[in-house]
N, C-alpha and C positions, 0 to 999 in steps of 0.2 A: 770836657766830658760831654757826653751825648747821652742823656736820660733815659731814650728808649732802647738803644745799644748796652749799654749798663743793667738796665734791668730786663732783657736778653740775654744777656750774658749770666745772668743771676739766675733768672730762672731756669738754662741748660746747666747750670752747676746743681742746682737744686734737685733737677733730673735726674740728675747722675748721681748726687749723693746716696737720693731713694733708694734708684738701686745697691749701692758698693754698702748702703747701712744694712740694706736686705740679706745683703750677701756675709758680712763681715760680723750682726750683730751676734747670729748661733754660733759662733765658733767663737765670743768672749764669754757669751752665757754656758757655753760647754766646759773651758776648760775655766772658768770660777766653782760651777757644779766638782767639778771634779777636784779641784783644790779644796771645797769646802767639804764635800764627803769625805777629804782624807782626814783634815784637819779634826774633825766630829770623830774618826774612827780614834785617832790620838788621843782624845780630849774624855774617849768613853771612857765610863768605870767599866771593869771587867770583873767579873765573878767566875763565867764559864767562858766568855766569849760570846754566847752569842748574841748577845744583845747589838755587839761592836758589828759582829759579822752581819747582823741583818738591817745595817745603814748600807744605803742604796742610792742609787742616783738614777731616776726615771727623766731624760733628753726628750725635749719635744721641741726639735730642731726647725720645724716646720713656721713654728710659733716663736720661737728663740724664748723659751723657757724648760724650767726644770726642777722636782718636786726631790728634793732631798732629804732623807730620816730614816729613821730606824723603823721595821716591817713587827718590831717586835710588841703587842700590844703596851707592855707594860715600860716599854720607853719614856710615854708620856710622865706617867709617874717618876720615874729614876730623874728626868729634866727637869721637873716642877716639884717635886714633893709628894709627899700625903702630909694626914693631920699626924703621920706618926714617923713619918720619915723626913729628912732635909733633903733639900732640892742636893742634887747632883749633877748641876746642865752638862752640855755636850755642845750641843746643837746651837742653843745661844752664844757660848763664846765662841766656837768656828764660823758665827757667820759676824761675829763683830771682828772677826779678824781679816774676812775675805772683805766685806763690804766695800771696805775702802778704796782696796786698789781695782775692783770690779767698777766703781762707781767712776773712778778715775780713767780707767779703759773707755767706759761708754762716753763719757768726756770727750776725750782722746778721739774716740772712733768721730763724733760729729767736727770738733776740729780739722783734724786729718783731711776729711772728706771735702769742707768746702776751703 
């Protein structure tokens, strides 16, 4: 083994991973968004609908993130509670169900890459 060939070689690998992470990480962060929004729309109570209807997935592909929830003020409520109502999540158990295999992907992706 040659030390400074090796660690040449690690560092053009590392180079390149930068990039293929840059490229690769918004399109895991997209389509977990989009598995998690569906997931929350299942997972909602419905009365009228539109509480369900106004979960949404805002992409900021730029940044390789994504703000997922319900547009409807009184969402907060219906997930957490009041002192007069019991929590009815959504949004918590859809993302305990994405988490995993999203966490497992970004794993993956750094794997993959070097």
């Amino acid at each position: 083994m040659n030390g400074a060939a090796d660690f040449n070689r690690l560092a053009a690998d590392l180079a390149a991973a930068g990039a293929a992470a840059q490229y690769e990480a918004p399109h895991l962060v997209a389509a977990a968004a989009r598995e998690l929004e569906g997931i929350a729309k299942a997972f909602c109570p419905t009365d009228t609908g539109k509480l369900r209807r106004s979960i949404t997935t805002d992409l900021d592909l730029a940044n390789a993130s994504a703000v997922i929830g319900p547009e409807e003020f009184y969402g907060k409520f219906v997930e957490w509670g009041t002192s007069d109502t019991a929590p009815a999540a959504f949004m918590g158990p859809a993302l305990d169900r994405v988490e995993p295999s999203f966490i497992q992907s970004i794993e993956n992706l750094g794997g993959n890459i070097l």
